[in-house]
C-alpha positions in Angstrom: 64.1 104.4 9.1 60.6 103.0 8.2 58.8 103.6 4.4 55.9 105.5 4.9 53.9 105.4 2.4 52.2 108.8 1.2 49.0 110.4 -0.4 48.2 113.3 -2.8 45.6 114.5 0.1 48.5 114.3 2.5 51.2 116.4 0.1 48.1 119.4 -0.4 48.2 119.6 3.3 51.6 120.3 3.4 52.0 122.4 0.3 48.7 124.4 0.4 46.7 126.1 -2.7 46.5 129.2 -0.5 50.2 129.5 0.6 50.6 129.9 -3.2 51.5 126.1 -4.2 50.0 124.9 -7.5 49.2 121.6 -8.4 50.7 120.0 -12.0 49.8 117.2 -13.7 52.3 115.8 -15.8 53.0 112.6 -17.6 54.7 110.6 -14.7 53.4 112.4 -11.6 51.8 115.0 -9.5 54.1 118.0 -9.5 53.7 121.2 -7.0 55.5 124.4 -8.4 55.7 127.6 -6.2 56.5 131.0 -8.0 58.9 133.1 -6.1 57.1 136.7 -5.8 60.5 138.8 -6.8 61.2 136.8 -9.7 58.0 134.7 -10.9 60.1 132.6 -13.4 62.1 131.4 -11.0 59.6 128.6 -9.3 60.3 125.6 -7.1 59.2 122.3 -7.8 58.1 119.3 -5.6 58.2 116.1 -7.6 56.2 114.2 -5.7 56.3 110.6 -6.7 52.9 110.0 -6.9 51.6 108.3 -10.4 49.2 110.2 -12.4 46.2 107.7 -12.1 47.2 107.2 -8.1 46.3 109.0 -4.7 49.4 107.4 -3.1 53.1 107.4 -3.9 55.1 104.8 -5.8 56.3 101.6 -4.4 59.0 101.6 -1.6 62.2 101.6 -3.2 60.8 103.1 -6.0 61.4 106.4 -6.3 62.2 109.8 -3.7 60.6 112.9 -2.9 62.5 115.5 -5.2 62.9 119.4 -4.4 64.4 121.7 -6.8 64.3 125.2 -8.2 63.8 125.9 -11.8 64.2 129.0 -14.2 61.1 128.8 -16.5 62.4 131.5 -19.3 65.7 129.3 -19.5 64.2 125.7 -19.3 67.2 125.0 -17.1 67.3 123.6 -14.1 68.6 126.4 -11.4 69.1 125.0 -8.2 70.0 121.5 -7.5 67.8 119.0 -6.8 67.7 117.6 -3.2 65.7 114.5 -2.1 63.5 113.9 0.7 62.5 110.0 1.2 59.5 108.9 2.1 60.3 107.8 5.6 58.5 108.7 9.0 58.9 112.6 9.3 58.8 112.7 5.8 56.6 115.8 6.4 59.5 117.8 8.1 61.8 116.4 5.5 59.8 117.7 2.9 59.3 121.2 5.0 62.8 121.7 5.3 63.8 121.0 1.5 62.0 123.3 0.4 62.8 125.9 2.9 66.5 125.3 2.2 65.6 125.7 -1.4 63.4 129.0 -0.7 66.4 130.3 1.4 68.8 129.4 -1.8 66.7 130.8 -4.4 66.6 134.2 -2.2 70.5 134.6 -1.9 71.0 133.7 -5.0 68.7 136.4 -6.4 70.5 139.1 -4.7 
């Protein structure tokens, strides 16, 4: 598999404002967090590996796409992370994470 590398413009077209996906800026890197609508404190979060001060991703090698679901009353980490590297069809990758994530999250709450 072949590093792609990746932008922020290229993650907001894949995890759109208007699908409900909200953009974070934290210390490291651009994070996207989705609220689920049954249970608003539980969100998912999309670390995205791209630096603060960048519009790309970090160096090959240097770090992975990270997918997780979080429980924002607890602080604690609710469903386990899963990566998605930043490959060709990284995109997909990414598309499926957090679909498997979603699908998780929604059995879970049950």
């Amino acid at each position: 598999m072949k590093y792609t590398p990746v932008t922020l413009p290229e993650f907001e077209l894949v995890l759109k404002a208007e699908k409900g996906w909200q953009k974070i800026e934290s210390t490291k890197e651009t994070i996207f967090v989705f609220p689920l609508s049954s249970r608003p404190h539980i969100i998912i979060k999309v670390y995205s590996s791209i630096g603060m001060n960048h519009k790309t991703c970090r160096e090959k090698g240097a770090d992975a796409i990270r997918v997780c679901a979080v429980n924002t009353q607890t602080n604690k980490g609710w469903i386990s992370t899963r990566r998605v590297f930043r490959v060709e069809g990284w995109r997909n990758n990414l598309k499926n994470a957090v679909m498997d994530i979603y699908t998780q999250a929604q059995k879970r709450i049950k």
